[in-house]
C-alpha positions in Angstrom: 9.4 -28.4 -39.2 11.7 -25.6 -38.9 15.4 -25.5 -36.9 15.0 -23.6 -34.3 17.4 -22.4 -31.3 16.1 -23.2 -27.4 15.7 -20.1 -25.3 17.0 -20.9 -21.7 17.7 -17.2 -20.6 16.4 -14.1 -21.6 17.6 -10.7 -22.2 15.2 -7.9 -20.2 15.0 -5.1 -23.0 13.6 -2.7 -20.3 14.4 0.7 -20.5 17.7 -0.2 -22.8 16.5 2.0 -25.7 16.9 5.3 -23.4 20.3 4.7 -22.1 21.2 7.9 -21.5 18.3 8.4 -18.8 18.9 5.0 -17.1 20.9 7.0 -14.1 18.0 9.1 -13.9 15.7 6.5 -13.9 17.6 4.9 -11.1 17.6 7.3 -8.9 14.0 8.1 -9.2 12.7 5.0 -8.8 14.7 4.0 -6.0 13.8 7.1 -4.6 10.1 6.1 -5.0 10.5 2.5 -3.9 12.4 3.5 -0.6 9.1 6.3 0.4 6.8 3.1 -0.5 8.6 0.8 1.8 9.0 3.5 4.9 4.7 4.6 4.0 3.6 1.5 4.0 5.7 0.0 7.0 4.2 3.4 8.4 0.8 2.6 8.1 1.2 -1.3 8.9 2.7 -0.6 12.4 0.4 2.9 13.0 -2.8 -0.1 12.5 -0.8 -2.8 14.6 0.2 -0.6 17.7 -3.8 1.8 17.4 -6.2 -0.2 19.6 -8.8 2.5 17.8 -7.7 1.2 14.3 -8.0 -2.5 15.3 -11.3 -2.7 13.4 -12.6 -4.3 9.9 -11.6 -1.7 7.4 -8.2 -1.3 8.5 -7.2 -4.6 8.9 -8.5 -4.3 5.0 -6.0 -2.0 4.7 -3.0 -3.0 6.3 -3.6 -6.6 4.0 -3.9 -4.4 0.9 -0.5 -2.4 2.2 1.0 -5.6 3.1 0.5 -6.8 -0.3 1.4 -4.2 -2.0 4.3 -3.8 -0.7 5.2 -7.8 -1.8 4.0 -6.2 -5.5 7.2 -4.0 -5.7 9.1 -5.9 -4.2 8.8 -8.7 -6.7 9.8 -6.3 -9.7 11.6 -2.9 -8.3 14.8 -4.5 -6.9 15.4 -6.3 -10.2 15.1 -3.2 -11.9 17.3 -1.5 -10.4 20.2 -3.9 -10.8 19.0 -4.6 -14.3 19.4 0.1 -14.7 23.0 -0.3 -13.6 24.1 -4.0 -15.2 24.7 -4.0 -18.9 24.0 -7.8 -19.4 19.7 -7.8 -17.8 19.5 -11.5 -18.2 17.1 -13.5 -16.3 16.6 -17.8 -16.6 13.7 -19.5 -17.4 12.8 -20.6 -14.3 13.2 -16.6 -12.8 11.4 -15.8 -15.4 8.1 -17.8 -14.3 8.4 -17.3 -11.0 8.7 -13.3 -11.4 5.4 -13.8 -13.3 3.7 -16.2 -10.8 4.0 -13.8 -8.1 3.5 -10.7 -9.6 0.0 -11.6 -11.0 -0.7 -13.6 -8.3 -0.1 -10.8 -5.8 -1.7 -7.7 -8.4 -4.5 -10.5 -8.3 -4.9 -10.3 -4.4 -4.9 -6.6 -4.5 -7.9 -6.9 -6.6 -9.6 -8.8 -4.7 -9.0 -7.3 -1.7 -10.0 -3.8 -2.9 -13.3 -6.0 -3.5 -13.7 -7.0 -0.4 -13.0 -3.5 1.2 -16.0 -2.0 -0.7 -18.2 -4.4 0.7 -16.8 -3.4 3.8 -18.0 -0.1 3.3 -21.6 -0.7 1.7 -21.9 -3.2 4.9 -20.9 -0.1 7.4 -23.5 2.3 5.2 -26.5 -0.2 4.7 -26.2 -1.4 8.4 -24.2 1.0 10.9 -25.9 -0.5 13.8 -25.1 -4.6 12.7 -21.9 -3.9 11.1 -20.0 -5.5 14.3 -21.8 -8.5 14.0 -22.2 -8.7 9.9 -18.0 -7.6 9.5 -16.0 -10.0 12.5 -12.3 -10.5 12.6 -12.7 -13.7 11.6 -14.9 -13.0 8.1 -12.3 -10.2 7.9 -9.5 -13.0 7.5 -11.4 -15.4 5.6 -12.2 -12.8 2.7 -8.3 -11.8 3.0 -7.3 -16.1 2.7 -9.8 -16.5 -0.1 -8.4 -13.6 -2.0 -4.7 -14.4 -1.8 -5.8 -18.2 -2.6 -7.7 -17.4 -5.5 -4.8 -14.9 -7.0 -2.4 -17.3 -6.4 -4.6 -20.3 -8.0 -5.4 -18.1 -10.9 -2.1 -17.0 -11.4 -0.5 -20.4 -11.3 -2.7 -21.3 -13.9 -1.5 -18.9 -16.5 2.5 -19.3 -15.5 2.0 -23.0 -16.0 0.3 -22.3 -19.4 2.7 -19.9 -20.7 5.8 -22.0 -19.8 4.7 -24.9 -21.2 5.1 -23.6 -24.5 8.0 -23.8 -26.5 10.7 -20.3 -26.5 12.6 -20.4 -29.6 15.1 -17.7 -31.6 14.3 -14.7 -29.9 14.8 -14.1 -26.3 14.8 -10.1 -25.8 11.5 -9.4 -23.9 10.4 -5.7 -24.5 10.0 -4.9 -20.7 11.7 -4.7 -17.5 9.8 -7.5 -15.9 8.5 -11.0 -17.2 4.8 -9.5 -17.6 2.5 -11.6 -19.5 2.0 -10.1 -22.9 5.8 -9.7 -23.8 6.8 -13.3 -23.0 4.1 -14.8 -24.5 4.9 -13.1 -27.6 8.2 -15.0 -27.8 6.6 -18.6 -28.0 6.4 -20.4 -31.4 3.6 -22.2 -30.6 1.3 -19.8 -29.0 -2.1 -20.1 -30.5 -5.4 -18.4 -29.9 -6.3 -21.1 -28.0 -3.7 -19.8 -25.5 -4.6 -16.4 -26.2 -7.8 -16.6 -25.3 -7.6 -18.7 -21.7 -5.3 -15.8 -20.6 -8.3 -13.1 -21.4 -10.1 -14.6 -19.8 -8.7 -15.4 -16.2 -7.2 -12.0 -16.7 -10.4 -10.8 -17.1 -11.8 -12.5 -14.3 -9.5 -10.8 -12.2 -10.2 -7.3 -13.8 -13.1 -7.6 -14.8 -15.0 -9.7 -12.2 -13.5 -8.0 -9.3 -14.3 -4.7 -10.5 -18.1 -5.5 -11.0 -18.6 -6.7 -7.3 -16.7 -3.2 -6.6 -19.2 -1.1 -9.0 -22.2 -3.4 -7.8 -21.1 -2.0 -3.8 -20.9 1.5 -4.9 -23.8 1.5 -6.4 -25.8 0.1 -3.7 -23.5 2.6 -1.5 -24.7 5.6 -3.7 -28.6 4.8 -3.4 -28.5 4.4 0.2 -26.5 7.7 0.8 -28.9 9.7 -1.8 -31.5 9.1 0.3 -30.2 10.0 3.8 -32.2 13.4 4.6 -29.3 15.1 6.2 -26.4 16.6 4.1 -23.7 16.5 7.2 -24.5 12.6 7.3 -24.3 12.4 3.2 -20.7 14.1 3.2 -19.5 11.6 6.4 -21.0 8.1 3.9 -19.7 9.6 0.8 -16.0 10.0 2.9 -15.4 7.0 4.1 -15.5 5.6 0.5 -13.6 8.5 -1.4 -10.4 7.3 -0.9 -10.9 3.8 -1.3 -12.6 4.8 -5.0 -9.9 6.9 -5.9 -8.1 4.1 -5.6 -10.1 1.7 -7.2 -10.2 4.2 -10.2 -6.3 4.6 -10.4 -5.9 1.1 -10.4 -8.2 -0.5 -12.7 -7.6 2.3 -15.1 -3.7 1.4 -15.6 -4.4 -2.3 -15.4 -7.4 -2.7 -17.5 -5.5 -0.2 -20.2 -2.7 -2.9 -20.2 -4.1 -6.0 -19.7 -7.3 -5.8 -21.6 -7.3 -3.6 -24.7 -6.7 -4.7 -28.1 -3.3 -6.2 -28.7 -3.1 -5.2 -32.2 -3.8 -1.8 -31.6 -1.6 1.2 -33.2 -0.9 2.3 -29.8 0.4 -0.9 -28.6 4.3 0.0 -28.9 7.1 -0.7 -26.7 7.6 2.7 -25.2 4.1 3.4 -24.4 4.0 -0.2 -23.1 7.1 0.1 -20.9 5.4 4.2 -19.7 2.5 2.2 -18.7 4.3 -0.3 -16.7 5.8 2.1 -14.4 2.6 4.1 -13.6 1.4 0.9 -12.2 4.6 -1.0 -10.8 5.8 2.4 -9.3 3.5 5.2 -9.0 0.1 3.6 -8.0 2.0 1.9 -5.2 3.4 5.5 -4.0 0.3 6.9 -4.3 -1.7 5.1 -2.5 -0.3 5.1 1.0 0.8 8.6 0.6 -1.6 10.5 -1.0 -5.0 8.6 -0.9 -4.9 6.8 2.5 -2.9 8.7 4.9 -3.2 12.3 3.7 -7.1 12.1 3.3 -7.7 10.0 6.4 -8.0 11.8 9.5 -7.4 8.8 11.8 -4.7 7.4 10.2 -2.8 10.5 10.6 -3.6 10.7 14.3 -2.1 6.6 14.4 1.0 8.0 12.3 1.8 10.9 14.7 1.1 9.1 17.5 3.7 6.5 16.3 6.2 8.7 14.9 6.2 11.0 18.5 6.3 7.3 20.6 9.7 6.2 18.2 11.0 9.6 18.6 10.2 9.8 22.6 11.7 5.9 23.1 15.2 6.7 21.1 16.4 8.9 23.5 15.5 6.8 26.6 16.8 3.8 25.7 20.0 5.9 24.4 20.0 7.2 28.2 19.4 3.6 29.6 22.6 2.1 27.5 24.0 4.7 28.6 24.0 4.6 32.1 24.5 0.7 31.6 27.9 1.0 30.1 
C-alpha cells in the first residue's frame, strides 16, 4: 500500500525533446494536413457530383476518404496547438475520448479497406452479376457494420484502460493519447489487461487483414488464369492501388501496434517517427498519390469538377454583379 499522487491531467511529451525543429514541424504538418483536407474534399465531391462514379467501389472510397479525413482530424489540430503552446496538457476525460475515436475511426478504415477488396474479387470472379451481388444498399450495410464494429471495439479498450488507476507520472511519450503510452502510466496494469488489448487490436489488424489476403488471393488465381494478357493487366489494375494501400497501411500499424513491447527498438523517438508516418503521411498519400494519380476516372471526375468551380465563379461574380 504505497502513497501515491492522482493524475487528473496529462502532459503530451510529443515532440518536446526536439525543440528546436518544432517550427519546422509545424509548418510541415500543417502544410500536409491542409493538402489532405482540400484531396480528399476533392475526391468526396468529384464521386458526389460524377453520375459515372456513383457505383460500388467508389462509394467504398469516398467512405474510406470520409473517414480518413475524421482520423486526422482527431489528432492533427491538437498537434499543432500543442507545437506552438509550451504547457501540452490534456484532461482525463480528453484524454479518452481522443483515444476512443481515433481507434475507433483507424478501426473503420480497416474494415472498410476489407470490404473494398471484396468489392474487387466480387467485380473479377463475377463481372457479369456484380450489379446484382454488390447493391447500394449491401454497399451501406458493410460501411454501418464497419464503423459499428470499430466503434464497439474501440469503446471496449478506452473503457478498459481508463478504468485503471493513473498515479505519479503523467508525461505521456507522444503527441496523442495512443494506446501503448498511456497505458504505461497505470499502476495497476496487469497482463491481464495487456493481453485483452492484443487481442482486439489484433482483431482489427490482424483479422481484417486476413479477409483482405484471403480476397487477393482468390483475385490472383482467377486473373492467372484469364487467357488474355490485355484482360490480365485491366484485373490486376483495378486492385493495384487499393493493395498499395493496404500494404502502406498495415505495415505502419502492425509495426506499432503488434510487435514486441520490450523490444530494443521500442524507444520514444522511433515511436513518435512512427506515429507520424501513419497519422500524417499515409493519410496524404493515399488520396494523392495512390487514388487519384493512378486512377484514370477519378482524374477525369477531378478535372471535370475543378473546370465546373472555375467556369461558375465568374458567372455568379457577373450575376452579383449586374444585381448590385
Amino acid at each position: 500500500m504505497n502513497n501515491h499522487t492522482t493524475v487528473s491531467t496529462f502532459f503530451l511529451w510529443g515532440f518536446s525533446s526536439f525543440p528546436e525543429l518544432q517550427n519546422l514541424l509545424f509548418v510541415m504538418i500543417l502544410f500536409s494536413y491542409v493538402t489532405i483536407l482540400l484531396a480528399n474534399l476533392s475526391i468526396m465531391l468529384a464521386i458526389k457530383l460524377s453520375q459515372n462514379l456513383h457505383t460500388p467501389m467508389y462509394f467504398l472510397l469516398f467512405s474510406l476518404s470520409c473517414s480518413e479525413t475524421c482520423t486526422t482530424m482527431v489528432i492533427i489540430p491538437r498537434m499543432l496547438v500543442d507545437l506552438l503552446s509550451e504547457r501540452k496538457t490534456i484532461s482525463l476525460p480528453e484524454c479518452a475520448t481522443q483515444m476512443f475515436f481515433f481507434f475507433g475511426l483507424a478501426s473503420n478504415n480497416c474494415f472498410i479497406m476489407a470490404a473494398m477488396s471484396y468489392d474487387r474479387y466480387t467485380a473479377i470472379h463475377n463481372p457479369l452479376h456484380y450489379q446484382t451481388l454488390i447493391t447500394g444498399t449491401i454497399c451501406f450495410q458493410l460501411v454501418m457494420a464497419s464503423s459499428v464494429l470499430g466503434f464497439l471495439i474501440s469503446l471496449c479498450i478506452t473503457i478498459m484502460i481508463f478504468n485503471l488507476s493513473f498515479c505519479d507520472s503523467n508525461n505521456i511519450q507522444h503527441f496523442f493519447c495512443d494506446i501503448s503510452p498511456v497505458v504505461h502510466l497505470a499502476c495497476d496494469y496487469t497482463s491481464y489487461h495487456e493481453m485483452v488489448i492484443s487481442v482486439l487490436s489484433a482483431f482489427v489488424l490482424v483479422g481484417s487483414f486476413i479477409l483482405i489476403m484471403i480476397s487477393y488471393v482468390f483475385i490472383v488465381s482467377i486473373v492467372v488464369k484469364m487467357p488474355s494478357a490485355k484482360g490480365r493487366r485491366k484485373a490486376f489494375s483495378t486492385c493495384s492501388s487499393h493493395f498499395t494501400v493496404v500494404s502502406v497501411h498495415y505495415g505502419f500499424a502492425c509495426f506499432v501496434y503488434l510487435r514486441p513491447k520490450n523490444s530494443d527498438s521500442d524507444s520514444f523517438g522511433e515511436n513518435t517517427l512512427m506515429a507520424v508516418t501513419y497519422t500524417v503521411l499515409t493519410p496524404l498519400l493515399n488520396p494523392i498519390v495512390i487514388y487519384s494519380l493512378r486512377n484514370k476516372e477519378m482524374q477525369v471526375a477531378l478535372r471535370k469538377v475543378l473546370l465546373s468551380i472555375t467556369k461558375f465563379s465568374p458567372q455568379m461574380a457577373n450575376k452579383r454583379a449586374q444585381n448590385i
